[in-house]
MARSE-715595 format. One line per 10 residues: number of its first residue (from 0); their letters; for each residue x, y, z of C-alpha. Coordinates in nm, 4 decimals. Layout:
NUM) a) X:Y:Z  ...
//
This chain:
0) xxxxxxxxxx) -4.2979:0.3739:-10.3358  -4.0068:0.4249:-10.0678  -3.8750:0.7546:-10.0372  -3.4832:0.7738:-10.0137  -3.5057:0.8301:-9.6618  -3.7048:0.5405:-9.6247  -3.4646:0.3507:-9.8088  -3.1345:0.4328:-9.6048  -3.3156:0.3641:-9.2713  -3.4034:0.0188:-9.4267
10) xxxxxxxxxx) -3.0154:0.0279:-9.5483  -2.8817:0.1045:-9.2085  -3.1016:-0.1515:-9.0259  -2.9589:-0.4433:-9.2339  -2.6522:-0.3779:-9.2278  -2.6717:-0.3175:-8.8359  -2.8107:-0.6383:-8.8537  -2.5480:-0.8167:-9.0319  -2.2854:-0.6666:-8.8123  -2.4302:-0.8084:-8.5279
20) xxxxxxxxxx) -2.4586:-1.1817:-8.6670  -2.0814:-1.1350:-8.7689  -2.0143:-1.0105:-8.3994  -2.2117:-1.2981:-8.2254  -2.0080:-1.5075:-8.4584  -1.6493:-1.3879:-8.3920  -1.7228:-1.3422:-7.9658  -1.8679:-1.6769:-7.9716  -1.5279:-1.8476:-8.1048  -1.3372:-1.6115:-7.8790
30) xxxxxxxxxx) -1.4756:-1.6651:-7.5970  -1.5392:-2.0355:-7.6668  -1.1474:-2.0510:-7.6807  -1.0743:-1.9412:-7.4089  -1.0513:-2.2335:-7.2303  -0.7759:-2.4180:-7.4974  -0.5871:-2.1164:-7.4101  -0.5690:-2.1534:-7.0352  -0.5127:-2.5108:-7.0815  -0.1993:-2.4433:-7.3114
40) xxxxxxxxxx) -0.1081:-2.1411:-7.0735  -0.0932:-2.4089:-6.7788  0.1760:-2.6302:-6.9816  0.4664:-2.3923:-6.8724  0.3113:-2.1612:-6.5970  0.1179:-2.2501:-6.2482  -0.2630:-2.1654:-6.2368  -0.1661:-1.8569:-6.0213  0.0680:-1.7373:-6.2798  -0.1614:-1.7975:-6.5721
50) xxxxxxxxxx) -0.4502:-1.6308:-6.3482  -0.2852:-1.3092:-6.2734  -0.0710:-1.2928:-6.5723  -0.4338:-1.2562:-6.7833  -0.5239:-1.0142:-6.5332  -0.1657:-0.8310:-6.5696  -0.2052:-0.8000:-6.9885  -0.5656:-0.6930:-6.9940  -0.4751:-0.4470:-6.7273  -0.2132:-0.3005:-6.9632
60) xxxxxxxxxx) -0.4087:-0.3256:-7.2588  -0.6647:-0.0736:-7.0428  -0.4627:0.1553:-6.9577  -0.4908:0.3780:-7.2410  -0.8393:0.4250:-7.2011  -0.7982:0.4729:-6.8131  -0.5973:0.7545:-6.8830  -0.8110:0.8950:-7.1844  -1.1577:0.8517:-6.9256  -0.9761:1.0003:-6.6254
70) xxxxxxxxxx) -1.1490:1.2924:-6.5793  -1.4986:1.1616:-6.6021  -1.4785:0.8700:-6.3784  -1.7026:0.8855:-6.0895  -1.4634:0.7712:-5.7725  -1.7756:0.7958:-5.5351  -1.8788:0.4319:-5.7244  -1.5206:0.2817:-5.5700  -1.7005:-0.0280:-5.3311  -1.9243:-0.1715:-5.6410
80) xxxxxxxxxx) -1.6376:-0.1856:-5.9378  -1.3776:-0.3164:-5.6986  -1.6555:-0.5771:-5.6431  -1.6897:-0.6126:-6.0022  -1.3283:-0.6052:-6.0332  -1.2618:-0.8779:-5.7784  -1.5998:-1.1488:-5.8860  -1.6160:-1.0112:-6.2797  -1.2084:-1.0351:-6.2914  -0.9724:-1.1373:-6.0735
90) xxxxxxxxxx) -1.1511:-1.4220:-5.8914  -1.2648:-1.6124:-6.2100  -0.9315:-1.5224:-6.3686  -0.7750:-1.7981:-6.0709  -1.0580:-1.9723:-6.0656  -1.1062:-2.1368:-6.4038  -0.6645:-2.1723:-6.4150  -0.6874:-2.3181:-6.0782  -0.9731:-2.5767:-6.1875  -0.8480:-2.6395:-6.5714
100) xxxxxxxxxx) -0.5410:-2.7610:-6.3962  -0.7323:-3.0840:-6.3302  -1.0403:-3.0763:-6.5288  -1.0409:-3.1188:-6.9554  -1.0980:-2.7531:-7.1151  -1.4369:-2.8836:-7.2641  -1.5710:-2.9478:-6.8836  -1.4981:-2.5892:-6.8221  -1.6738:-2.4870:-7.1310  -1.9509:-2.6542:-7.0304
110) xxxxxxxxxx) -1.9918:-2.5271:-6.6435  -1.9278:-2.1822:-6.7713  -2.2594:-2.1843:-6.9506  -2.4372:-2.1994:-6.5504  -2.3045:-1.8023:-6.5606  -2.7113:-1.7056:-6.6130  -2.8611:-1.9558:-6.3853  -2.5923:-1.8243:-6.1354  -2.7260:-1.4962:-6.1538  -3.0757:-1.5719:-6.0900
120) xxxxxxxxxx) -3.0094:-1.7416:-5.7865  -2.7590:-1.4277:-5.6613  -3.0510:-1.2100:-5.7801  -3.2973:-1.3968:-5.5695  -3.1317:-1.4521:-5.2290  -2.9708:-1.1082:-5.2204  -3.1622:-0.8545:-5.4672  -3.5102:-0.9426:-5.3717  -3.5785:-1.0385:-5.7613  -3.9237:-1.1990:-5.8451
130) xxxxxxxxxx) -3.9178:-1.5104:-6.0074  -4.1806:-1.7606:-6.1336  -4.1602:-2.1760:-6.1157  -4.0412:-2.1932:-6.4513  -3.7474:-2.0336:-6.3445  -3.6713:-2.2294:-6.0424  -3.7120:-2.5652:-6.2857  -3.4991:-2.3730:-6.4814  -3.2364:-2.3493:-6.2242  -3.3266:-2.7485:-6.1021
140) xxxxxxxxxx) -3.2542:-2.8705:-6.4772  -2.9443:-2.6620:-6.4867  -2.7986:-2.8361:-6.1632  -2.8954:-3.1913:-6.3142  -2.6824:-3.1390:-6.6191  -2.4325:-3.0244:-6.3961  -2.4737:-3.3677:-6.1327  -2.4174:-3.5560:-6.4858  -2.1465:-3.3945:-6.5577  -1.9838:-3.5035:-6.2150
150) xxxxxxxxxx) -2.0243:-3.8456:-6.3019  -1.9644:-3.9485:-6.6540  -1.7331:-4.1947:-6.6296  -1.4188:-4.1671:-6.8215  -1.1768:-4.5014:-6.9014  -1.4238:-4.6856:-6.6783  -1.3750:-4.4772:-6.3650  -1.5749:-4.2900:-6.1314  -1.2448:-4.0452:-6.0460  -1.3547:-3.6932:-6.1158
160) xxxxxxxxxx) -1.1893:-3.3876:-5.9582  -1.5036:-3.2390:-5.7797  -1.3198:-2.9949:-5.6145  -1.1211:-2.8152:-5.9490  -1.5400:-2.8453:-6.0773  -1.6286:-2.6966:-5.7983  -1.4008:-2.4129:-5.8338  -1.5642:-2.3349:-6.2205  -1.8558:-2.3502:-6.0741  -1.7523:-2.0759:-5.8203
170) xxxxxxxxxx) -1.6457:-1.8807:-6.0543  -1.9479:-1.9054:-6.1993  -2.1246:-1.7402:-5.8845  -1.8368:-1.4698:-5.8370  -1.9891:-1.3725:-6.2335  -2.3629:-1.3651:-6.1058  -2.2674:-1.1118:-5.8235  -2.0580:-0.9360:-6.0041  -2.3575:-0.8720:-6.3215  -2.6205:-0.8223:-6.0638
180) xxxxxxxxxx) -2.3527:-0.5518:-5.8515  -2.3148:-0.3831:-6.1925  -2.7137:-0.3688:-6.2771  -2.8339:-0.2178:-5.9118  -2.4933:0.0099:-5.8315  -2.3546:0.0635:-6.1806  -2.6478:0.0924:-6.4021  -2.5772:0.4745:-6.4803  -2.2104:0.4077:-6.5973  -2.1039:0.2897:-6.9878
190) xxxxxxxxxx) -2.0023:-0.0573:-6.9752  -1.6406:0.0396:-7.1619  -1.6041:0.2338:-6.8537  -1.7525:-0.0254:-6.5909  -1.4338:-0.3380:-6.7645  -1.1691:-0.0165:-6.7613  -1.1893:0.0828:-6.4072  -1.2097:-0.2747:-6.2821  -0.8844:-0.4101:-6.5043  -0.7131:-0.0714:-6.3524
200) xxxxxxxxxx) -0.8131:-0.1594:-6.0250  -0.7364:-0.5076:-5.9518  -0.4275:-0.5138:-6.2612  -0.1516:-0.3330:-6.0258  -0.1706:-0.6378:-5.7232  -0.1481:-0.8864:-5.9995  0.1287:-0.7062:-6.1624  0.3068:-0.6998:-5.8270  0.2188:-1.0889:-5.7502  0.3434:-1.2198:-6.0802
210) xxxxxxxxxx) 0.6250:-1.0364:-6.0826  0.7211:-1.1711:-5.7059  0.7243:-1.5109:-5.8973  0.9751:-1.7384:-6.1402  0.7352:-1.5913:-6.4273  1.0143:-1.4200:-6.6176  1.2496:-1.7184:-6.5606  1.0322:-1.9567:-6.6951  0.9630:-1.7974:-6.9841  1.3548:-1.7529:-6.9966
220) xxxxxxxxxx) 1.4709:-2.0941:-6.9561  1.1780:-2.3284:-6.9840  1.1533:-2.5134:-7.2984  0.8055:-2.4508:-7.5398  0.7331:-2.1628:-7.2855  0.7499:-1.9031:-7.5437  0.3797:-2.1150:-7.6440  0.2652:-2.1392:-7.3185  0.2891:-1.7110:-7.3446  0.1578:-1.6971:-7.6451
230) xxxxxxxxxx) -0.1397:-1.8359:-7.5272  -0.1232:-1.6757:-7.2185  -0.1337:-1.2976:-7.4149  -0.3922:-1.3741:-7.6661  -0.5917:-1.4816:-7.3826  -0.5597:-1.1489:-7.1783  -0.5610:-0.9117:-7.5416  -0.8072:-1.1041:-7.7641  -1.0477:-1.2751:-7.5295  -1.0663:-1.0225:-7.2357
240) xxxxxxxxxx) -0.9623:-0.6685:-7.3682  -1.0714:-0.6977:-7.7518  -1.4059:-0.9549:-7.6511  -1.4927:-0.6519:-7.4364  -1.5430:-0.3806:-7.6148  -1.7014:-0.6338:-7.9263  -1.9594:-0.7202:-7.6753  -2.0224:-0.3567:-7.6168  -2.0825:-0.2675:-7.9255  -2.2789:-0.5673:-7.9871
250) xxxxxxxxxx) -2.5282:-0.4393:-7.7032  -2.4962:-0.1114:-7.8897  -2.6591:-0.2137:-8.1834  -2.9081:-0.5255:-8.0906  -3.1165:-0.5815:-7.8059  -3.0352:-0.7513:-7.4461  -3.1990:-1.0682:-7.5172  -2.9922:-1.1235:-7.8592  -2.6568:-1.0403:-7.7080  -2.7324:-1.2521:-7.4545
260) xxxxxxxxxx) -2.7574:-1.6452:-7.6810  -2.3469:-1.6083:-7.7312  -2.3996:-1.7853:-7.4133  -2.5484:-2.1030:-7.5586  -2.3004:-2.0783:-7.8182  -1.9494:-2.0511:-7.6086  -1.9599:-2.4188:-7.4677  -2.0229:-2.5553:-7.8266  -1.6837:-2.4416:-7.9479  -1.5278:-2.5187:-7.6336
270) xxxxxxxxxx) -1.6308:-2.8600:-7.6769  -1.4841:-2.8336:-8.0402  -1.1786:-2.7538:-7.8736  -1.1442:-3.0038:-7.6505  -1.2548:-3.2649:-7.9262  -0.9942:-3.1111:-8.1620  -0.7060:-3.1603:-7.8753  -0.7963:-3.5128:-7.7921  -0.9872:-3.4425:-7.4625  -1.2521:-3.7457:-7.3928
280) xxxxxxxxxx) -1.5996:-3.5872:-7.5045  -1.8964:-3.8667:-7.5041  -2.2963:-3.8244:-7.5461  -2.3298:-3.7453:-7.1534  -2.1383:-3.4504:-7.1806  -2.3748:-3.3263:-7.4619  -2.6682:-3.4496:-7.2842  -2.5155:-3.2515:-6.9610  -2.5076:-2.9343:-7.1963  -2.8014:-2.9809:-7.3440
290) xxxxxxxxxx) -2.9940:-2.9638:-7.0573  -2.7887:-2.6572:-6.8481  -2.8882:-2.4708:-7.1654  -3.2456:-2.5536:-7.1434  -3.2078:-2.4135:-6.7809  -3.0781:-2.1024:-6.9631  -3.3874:-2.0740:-7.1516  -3.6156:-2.0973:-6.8623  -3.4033:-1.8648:-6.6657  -3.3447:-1.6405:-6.9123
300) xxxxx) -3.7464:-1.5950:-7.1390  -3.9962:-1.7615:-6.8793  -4.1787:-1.4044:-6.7135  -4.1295:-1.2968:-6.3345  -4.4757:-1.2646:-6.1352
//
């Protein structure tokens, strides 16, 4: 028989376990949204303004715990988190407004899932990483669903922004370097810490930026721009602030490698989402997804030498 302390281990482990299905869940859907909310942001506001004005409320929503962790931040780690504030933050933040204003939310979905691959290759070239051949096919089946992608036709035409894609995929890169500056230069610090400092550091310029533009005025006088804000806020509060410290405490409780599959799961509902709002979604784009996330797997489970 179990004795009770047996029994509340067992107790404790399930429902740790549950928690973190109900977690993967909830940051999968957030996260997955995110890209139907910078697509409704951009109705009333210009990429830069939806860019820095996610920056601006995340920034704010940080604050508190800026000023709570004051004392025990460690300033002589300045160079790597405004790195990770600048590629983890503030350059994707532009990026993905920049290229959604030309590209279908679903796309963007879709590219984001190359983050991992992205990070292999930053690891490689600049961190000395080993790898293995299944990884590099990894990364070469990756960059074929991408090339497909490029050229699914939509309403018979070849016309595809490249350049917006390009951008995603950009910001794609600017998250590799800024998850490989946090493992070598950042390892020591708590990740709650590591999203705080960045936000505080990068959130004042963008602040300053927006402000120097017809922001307020738009939302003042433009019609259905009270949406476009909406959007714009939850955004910045639910998918950048709140998805933060649920990932946390996701890591908290599970293991790297189960954290890590809410990144085969974010382009599904983005694809939802664009299917939902009308966007053109066809069997390529599925096919394109299906095999960037069989990159993943590679990238992510086959063993360096």
């Amino acid at each position: 028989m179990f004795d009770e302390n047996s029994i509340n281990i067992h107790q404790r482990k399930t429902k740790s376990q549950s928690l973190a299905w109900v977690l993967l869940i909830i940051l999968s859907l957030i996260w997955g949204s995110s890209f139907i909310l910078i697509k409704k942001a951009l109705i009333s506001f210009t990429p830069m303004q939806v860019g820095s004005g996610r920056i601006v409320f995340a920034f704010i929503a940080f604050l508190p715990l800026f000023f709570y962790h004051f004392k025990k931040v460690n300033w002589q780690k300045l160079k790597p988190l405004i790195v990770v504030g600048l590629c983890g933050s503030g350059l994707p933040a532009i990026l993905y407004a920049t290229g959604q204003s030309q590209l279908p939310s679903a796309v963007a979905g879709v590219l984001n899932s190359l983050t991992p691959i992205a990070t292999l290759l930053i690891s490689i070239l600049f961190f000395s990483k080993k790898f293995n051949i299944n990884q590099i096919y990894g990364v070469l089946i990756g960059l074929i669903g991408v090339c497909i992608i490029f050229f699914i036709k939509e309403n018979d035409t070849l016309a595809f922004p490249f350049l917006y894609a390009g951008l995603i995929v950009i910001a794609t890169i600017c998250y590799g370097i800024s998850a490989n500056t946090v493992s070598h230069y950042l390892s020591g610090m708590k990740p709650i810490m590591i999203s705080t400092l960045s936000f505080v550091l990068i959130g004042p310029f963008a602040l300053i930026y927006l402000l120097s533009t017809d922001f307020v005025h738009i939302i003042s006088h433009t019609a259905g721009a009270g949406w476009s804000l909406l959007a714009l806020m939850i955004l910045s509060i639910v998918c950048t602030f709140l998805a933060n410290i649920l990932f946390f405490k996701l890591i908290q409780i599970t293991e790297p490698v189960f954290s890590s599959t809410v990144s085969y799961l974010i382009p599904f509902v983005a694809l939802a989402w664009g299917f939902v709002d009308g966007e053109y979604i066809s069997i390529y784009h599925l096919l394109a997804l299906g095999l960037i996330l069989a990159g993943i797997v590679l990238v992510k489970y086959a063993k360096a030498e």
